[in-house]
N, C-alpha and C positions, 0 to 999 in steps of 0.2 A: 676505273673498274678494278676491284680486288679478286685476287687470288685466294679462295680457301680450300683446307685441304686438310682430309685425316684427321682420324677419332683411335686416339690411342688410350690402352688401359692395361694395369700390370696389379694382379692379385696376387697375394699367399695364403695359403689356406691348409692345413694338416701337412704339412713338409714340400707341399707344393706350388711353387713360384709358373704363373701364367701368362703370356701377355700377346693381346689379338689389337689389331686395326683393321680400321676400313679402308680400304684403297681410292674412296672420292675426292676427284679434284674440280675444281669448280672455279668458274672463268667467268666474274659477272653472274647472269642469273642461268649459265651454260655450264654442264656437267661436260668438263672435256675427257672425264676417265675416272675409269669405278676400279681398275683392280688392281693402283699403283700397290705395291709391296713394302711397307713401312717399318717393316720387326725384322728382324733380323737373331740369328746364332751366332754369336763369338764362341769360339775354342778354345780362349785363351782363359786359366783361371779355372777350367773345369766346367765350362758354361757361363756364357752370360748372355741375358734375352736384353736387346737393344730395340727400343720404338723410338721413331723422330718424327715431329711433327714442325711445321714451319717452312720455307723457305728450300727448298730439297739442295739446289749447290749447297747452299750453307749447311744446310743437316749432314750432307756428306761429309761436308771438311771439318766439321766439328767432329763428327765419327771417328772419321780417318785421325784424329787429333787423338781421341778416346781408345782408341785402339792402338796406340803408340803407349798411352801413358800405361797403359793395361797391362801391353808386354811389360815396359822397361820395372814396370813397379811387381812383376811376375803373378799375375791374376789378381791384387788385390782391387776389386773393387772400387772401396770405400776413398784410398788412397789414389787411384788412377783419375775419379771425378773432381779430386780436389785438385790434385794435378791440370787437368784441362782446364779448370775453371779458373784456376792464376792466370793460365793461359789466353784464355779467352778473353780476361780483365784487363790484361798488360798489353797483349798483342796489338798495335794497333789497328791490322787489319782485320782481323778474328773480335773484337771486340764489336763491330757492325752486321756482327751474323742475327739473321731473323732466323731463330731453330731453338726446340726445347729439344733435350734427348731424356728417356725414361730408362733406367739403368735400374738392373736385376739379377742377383742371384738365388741363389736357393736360399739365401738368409737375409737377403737385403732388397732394399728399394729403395732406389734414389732417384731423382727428380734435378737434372741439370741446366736449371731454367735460363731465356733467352739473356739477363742481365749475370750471370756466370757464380748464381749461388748453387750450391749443392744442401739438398732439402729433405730431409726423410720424414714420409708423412706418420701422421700417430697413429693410424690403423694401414693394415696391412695391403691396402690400395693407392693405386695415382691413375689420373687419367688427364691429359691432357688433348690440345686440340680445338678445332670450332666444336664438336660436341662433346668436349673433354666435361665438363661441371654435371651434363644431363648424365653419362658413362661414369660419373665418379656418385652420383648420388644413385644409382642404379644398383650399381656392386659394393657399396654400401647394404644397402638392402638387402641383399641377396646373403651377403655374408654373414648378415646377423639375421635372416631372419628363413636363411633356406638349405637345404644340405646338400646342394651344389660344390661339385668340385669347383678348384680354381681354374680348371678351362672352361667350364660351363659357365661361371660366372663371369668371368671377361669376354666369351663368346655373346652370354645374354645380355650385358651392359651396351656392348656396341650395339645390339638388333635394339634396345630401347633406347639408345639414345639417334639412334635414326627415325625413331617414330618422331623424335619433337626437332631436331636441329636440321635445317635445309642442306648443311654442308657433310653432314654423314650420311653415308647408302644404307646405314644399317647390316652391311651386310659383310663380316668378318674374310678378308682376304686372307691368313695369317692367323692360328691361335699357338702357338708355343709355347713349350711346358721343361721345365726340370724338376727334378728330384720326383719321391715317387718312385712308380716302379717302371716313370720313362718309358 
């Protein structure tokens, strides 16, 4: 009996960087909890929006890992995910984490998936997750074809991609935003 859990999505859209999940966790064909808290606000760098999806120890210690390289590298970003991801490659205990982390700031989006690449997608969306593809072709949509903010659209991806995938609520525990006028 598997474990799924969490629909995470992270948009930018006119200077603003978004990013919501759903809190369902799901045990076999048993929802054991809809409001786990998946995103997260970093401090460090001026803001960074953190979504993790997978394995929850594992997503914390890679966090916890991301949030070292975050400080020591002084908010960069771009340099902090590549940072963990040697990490996660070499380490050998770190290298068996089942966890994507979605990594954000006001200019970026990165994608720090379970095999330890760092990945920026070609338009300004990631969505990962059991309804991460139905949430990433969602706000897709929305960004090109609606004039939705980027909270509105990572809010609406998640409520449509719990219309089709069993393991999302649909229903955004979390949406957080930087830049704008915050």
């Amino acid at each position: 009996m598997g474990m799924h859990g969490t629909t995470i999505v992270a948009v930018r859209r006119d200077g603003v960087t978004a990013i919501a999940g759903d809190g369902q966790v799901t045990l076999g064909q048993t929802v054991m909890k809809t409001g786990a808290v998946k995103v997260r606000r970093l401090e460090v760098g001026g803001g960074v929006l953190v979504g993790f999806a997978g394995a929850v120890a594992d997503a914390l210690t890679l966090l916890e890992k991301f949030e070292g390289a975050l400080t020591h590298t002084k908010g960069n970003l771009s340099r902090a995910a590549i940072e963990t991801a040697k990490l996660w490659r070499t380490d050998r205990v770190l290298r068996n984490l089942e966890a994507m982390l979605v990594l954000a700031n006001r200019d970026t989006l990165l994608l720090l998936s379970g095999s330890g690449e760092v990945l920026t997608p070609d338009e300004p969306v990631i969505a990962v997750g059991s309804g991460g593809p139905y949430a990433l072709a969602a706000a897709k949509a929305l960004l090109r074809f609606s004039n939705l903010s980027a909270p509105q659209i990572a809010e609406q991806a998640i409520r449509l991609a719990g219309e089709i995938d069993l393991y999302t609520s649909g229903q955004p525990t979390q949406v957080l935003s930087l830049g704008g006028s915050e």
